[in-house]
N, C-alpha and C positions, 0 to 999 in steps of 0.2 A: 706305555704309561706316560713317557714322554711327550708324545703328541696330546692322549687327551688333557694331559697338564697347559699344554699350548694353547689348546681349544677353548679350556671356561677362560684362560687370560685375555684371549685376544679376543673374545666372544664381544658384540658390540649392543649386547643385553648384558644388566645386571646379573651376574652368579654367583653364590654363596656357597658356602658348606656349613652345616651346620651341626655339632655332636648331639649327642641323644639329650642333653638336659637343654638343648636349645640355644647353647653361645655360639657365637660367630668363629667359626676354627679356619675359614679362607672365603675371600673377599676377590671381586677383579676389580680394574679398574673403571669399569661401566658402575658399578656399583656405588664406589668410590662417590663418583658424580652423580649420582643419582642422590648419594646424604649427602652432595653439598644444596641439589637442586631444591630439598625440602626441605633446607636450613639445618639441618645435622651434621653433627661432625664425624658422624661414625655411622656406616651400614648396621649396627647391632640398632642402632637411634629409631630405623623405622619399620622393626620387624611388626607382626601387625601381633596387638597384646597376647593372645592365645595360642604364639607361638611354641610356647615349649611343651602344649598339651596335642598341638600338632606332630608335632616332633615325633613323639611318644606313641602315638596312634599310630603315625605309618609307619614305625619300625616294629610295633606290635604286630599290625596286620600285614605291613610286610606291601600294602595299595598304596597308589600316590592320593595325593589328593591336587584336583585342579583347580584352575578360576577361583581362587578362593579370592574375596575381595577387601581391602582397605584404605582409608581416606586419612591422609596428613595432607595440612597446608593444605587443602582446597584441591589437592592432586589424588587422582585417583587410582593404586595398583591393582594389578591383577596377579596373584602369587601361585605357582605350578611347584610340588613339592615332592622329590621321588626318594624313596627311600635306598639306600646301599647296604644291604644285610651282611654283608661280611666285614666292612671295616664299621660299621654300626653309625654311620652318618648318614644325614639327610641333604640333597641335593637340591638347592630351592633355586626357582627362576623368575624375576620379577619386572612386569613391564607396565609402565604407565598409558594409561589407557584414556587418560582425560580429555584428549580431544576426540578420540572416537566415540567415547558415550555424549561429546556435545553435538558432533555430528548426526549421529545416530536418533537425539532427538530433537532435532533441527530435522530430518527426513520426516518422519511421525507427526510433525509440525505441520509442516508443507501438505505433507499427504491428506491431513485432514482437513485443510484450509478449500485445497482442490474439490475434495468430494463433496463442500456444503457449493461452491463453487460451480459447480456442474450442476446442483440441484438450482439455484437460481438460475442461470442460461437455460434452463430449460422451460421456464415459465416467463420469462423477462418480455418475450416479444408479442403475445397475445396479451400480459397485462398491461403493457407498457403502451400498447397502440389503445386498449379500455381507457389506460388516463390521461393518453394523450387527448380522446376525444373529452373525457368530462374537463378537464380542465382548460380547453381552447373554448367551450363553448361559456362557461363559468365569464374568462375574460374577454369574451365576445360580449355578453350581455352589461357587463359591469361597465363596458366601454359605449353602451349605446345611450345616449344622450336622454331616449324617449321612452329609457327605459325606467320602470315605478322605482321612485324611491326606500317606496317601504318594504318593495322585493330587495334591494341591492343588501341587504345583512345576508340573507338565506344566498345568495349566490356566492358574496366573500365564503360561506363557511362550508358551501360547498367544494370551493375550489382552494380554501386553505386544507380542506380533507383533503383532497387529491392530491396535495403537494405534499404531505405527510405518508400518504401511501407509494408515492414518486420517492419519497426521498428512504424508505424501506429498500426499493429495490436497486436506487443509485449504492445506497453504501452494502446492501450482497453482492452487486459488481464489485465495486471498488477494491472492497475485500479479497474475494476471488480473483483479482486482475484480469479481469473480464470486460472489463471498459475500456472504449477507446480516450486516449490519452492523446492530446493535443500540446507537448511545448513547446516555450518559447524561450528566447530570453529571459530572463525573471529575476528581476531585483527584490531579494524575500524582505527588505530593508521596507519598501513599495507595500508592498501586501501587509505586515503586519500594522504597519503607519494607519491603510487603509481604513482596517475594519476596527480598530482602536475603540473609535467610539459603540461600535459594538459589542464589542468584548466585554468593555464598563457597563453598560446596560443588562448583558447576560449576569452577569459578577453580581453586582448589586450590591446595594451599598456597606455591607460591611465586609466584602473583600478590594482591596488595594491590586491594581494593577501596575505595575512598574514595566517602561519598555525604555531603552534608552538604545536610538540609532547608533550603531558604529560609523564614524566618518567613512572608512573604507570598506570594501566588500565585494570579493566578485561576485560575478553572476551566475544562476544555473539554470538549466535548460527544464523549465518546470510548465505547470499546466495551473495558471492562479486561481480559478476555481477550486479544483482539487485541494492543494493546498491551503483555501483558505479554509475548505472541509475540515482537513487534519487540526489546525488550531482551532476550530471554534468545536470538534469533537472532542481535546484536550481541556479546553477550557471548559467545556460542562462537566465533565469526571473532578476537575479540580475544584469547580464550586462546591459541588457534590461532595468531598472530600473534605470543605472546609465550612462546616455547616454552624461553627460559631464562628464564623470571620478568620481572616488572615492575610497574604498577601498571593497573588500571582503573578512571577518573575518570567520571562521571555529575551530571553539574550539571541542573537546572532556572532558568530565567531568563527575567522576562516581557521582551519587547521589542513593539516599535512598529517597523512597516517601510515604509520611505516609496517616494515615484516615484522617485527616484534608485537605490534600488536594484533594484526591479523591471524598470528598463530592461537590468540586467548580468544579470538570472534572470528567465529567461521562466516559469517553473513561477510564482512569486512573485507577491501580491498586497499591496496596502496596508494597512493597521490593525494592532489588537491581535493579539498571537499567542503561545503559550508555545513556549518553545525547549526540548526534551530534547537534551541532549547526551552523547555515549558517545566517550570520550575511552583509545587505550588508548597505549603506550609501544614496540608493538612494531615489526615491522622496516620497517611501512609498503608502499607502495606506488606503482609505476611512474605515467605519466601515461596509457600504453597499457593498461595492467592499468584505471584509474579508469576509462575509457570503456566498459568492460566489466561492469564489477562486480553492475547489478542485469539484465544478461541470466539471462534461466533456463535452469539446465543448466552454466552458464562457471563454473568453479573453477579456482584454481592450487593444488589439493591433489592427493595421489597418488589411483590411483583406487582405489577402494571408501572411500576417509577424506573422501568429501563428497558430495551431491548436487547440487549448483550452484543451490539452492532458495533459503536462506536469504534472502540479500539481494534478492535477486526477492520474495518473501513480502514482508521491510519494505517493496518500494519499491510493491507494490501495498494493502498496507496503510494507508500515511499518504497517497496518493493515497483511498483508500476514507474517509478523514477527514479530505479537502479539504485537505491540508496536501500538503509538502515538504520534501528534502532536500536539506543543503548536505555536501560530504565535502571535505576538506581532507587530504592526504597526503603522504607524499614517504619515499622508501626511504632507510631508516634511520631515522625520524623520527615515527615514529608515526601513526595516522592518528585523526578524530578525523571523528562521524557529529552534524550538525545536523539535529533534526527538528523542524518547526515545523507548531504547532498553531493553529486559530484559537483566540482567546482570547473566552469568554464574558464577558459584564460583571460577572457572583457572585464574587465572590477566596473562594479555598477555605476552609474554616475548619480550624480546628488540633483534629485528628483523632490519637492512638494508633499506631502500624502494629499490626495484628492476627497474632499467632501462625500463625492457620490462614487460609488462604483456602477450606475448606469444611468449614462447619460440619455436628454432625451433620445427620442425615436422616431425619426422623418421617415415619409413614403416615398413614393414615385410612381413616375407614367411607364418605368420599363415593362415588358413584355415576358412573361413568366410558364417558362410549362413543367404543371406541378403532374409528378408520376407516383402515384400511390394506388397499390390493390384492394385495400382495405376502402371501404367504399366511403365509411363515415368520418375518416378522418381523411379523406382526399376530400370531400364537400366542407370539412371545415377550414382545410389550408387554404382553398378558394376563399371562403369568406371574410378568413383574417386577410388574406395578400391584396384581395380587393377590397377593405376598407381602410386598405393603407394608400390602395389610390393603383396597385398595377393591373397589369391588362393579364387575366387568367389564361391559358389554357392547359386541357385537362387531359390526363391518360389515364385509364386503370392497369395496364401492364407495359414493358418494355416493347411488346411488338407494337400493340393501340402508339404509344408516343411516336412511332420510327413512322407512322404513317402521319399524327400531325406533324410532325418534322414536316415532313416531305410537302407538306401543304402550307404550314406558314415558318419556314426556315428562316429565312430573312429578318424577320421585326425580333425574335427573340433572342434575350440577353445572359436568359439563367435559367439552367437548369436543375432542378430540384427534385431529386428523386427516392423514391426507398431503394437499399440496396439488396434485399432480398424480396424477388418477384417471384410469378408464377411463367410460365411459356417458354421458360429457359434460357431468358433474357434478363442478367440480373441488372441494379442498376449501375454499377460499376462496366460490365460489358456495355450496356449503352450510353453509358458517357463517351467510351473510346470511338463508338460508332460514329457522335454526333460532333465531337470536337472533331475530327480525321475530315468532316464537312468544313467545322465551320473550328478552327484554331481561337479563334477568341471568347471561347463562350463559357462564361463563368459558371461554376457547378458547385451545389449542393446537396451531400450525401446524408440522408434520414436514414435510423433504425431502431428496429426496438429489440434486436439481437447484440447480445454479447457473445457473443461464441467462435469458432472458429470459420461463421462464415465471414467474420470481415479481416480485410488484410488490415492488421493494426499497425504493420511498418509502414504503411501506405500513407496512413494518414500522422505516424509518429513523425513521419519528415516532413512532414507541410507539405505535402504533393495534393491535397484536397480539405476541403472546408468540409466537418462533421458534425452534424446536429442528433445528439440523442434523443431519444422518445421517452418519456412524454416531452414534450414540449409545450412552451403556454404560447401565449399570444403575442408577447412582447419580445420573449426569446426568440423566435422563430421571426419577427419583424427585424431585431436586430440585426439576427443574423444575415438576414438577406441584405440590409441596405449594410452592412459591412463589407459584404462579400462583391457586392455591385460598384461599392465604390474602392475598393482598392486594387492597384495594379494586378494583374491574373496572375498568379504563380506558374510552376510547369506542371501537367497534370501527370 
């Protein structure tokens, strides 16, 4: 007797004893703490209400009864209650369970995020190389001098389609953490300065934008496109949101986040980190609506006035940069989106915001071999790269290329190739071939797969320069005369 007396004391679960009408007749000291941990002063404080008709039941039937469940303070028990027929007590056992039900649907999350995830990868690389061609040809023709003016509307609205159905399957990557992610340095202080006057012009004019730089601010290792994704996908839900006017708030704020709060956010890690916040004023949101918000596809706008993409895109995006979301809401009251970033050790330096985020787009005379198997967007890379003024040549797979290699090695400066081929030569394996020639020859990786054919650590270190599919005209000029002019990294 003595020992099981030892037992429920030193037990490092709350254990109870409870008489038949239900009072607290012995208490341990796990219990003890568990009514200081839900603000009670007494284990009798959180018994769950229908306790003493429990009671009553199991010593009737003489069954326990298990997992019976109850919520104080935001905390979750789970209560196990076995009945003692001889001295006519009930033996209760109660364990708080509330990070394992946030766990648990944080799995269910993930899980379901992956399987729309995998349904996009699986379609991305066939449609992607479709708009990759309609929309290089759209700003091929838009760019030719001789070409009619009173076609140039029907071409903008063809290739403003295409950019609409591009930007469909950029944010089901994104979402899915399916896309290659390229960062860098990144001053988010930079980026939101940037698109500023964008942002006012999406808003319109009875919402108010407020951003006020912080003098200081480290840096983190981001992908500024992406990112400028996330806030201008935040800032349409907020307009939407505040459909008779209001303001939209935007802070940046370094913080530190310790073990205490990583125990209440399972997403959440310890250290340095920057905070983006998107703060807007409008009608807010339900608790059942919150549990929803970054599924893909779930909207509460009428139909055809949304995709259910957006916040699915942020939430697989700040996961793609190690980071996390806090949201915070309540109908009537605005809601208000925390993203936290790691923070690198550099604090940013005081930088200008820039007018344009793309500057013009110069050509050149260098020497270019473009490797694409898909026949009609290898004929249109030609005719953008040649009307930027470089000297073409052409592969339809990685063996075809390994033999103009071999015939004009010399004059060429960049390599440009899809990574996923035909003949068993991808374009990753033929970069190693060509650089182990020639060590100085700059490389550019095309694709219209998110999947697990590309190494995406490969290109998360900057070990190569990545262009996604579709690609337009201007993009894929950029990038080349970027990549031609800066010093070569290591491949």
């Amino acid at each position: 007797m003595q020992k099981l007396a030892q037992f429920a004391r030193l037990n490092p679960n709350p254990v109870m004893e409870l008489a038949a009408d239900g009072t607290v007749t012995y208490f341990n000291q796990a219990a003890f703490k568990l009514a200081a941990a839900v603000k009670r002063g007494h284990p009798r404080d959180f018994l769950p209400p229908e306790c003493p008709s429990i009671v009553r039941s199991c010593l009737t039937t003489g069954e326990s009864k298990w997992r019976l469940e109850s919520r104080i303070e935001g905390r979750v028990l789970s209560w196990s209650l076995h009945p003692i027929a001889a001295s006519q007590v009930v033996h209760a056992y109660v364990t708080d369970i509330t990070e394992r039900l946030s766990l648990e649907e944080h799995l269910r999350h993930a899980q379901k995020m992956e399987s729309v995830g995998q349904l996009a990868a699986g379609v991305a690389h066939d449609f992607n190389n479709m708009l990759t061609v309609i929309q290089g040809h759209a700003g091929i023709l838009m760019a030719r001098s001789e070409f009619p003016p009173g076609l140039k509307d029907s071409a903008q609205a063809i290739f403003f389609a295409a950019e609409r159905a591009a930007s469909l399957t950029r944010q089901l990557l994104m979402f899915s953490r399916r896309t290659v992610i390229q960062p860098k340095p990144t001053d988010l202080r930079e980026i939101v300065g940037n698109i500023s006057k964008m942002l006012k012009r999406l808003l319109g004019e009875t919402i108010t934008l407020e951003f006020s730089r912080p003098p200081d601010l480290p840096l983190i290792r981001g992908d500024a496109g992406m990112i400028e994704q996330v806030i201008l996908n935040l800032t349409v839900n907020a307009r939407d949101a505040m459909a008779s006017g209001g303001t939209l708030i935007i802070t940046l704020q370094s913080v530190t986040v310790d073990a205490a709060y990583v125990e209440l956010h399972p997403e959440a890690r310890t250290g340095p980190f920057v905070v983006l916040r998107v703060t807007d004023t409008g009608c807010g949101m339900d608790a059942a609506t919150q549990r929803r918000i970054f599924e893909p596809f779930f909207t509460t706008k009428e139909p055809g006035k949304g995709t259910g993409l957006g916040l699915a895109t942020v939430y697989g995006t700040v996961k793609l940069h190690e980071g996390w979301i806090e949201v915070t809401s309540g109908v009537g009251k605005g809601t208000s989106f925390g993203i936290c970033f790691p923070a690198m050790p550099e604090m940013a330096k005081a930088v200008r915001p820039t007018d344009s985020l793309f500057p013009s787009i110069r050509g050149g005379n260098e020497t270019i071999l473009l490797v694409e198997d898909e026949a009609s967007v290898l004929n249109m890379g030609k005719i953008i790269l040649q009307d930027y003024g470089y000297r073409v040549l052409e592969a339809g797979s990685g063996m075809e290329a390994l033999d103009v290699w071999r015939r004009h090695q010399g004059p060429i400066e960049l390599l440009l190739t899809d990574i996923v081929m035909p003949e068993g030569l991808s374009g990753l394996d033929l970069a190693q071939k060509l650089l182990a020639d020639k060590p100085g020859l700059k490389v550019i990786y095309t694709s219209g797969y998110n999947t697990n054919y590309l190494n995406t650590e490969f290109f998360r270190k900057g070990a190569a320069v990545f262009v996604q599919k579709p690609y337009t005209r201007s993009s894929l000029a950029k990038a080349v005369r970027e990549c031609l002019d800066e010093p070569r990294a290591s491949q």
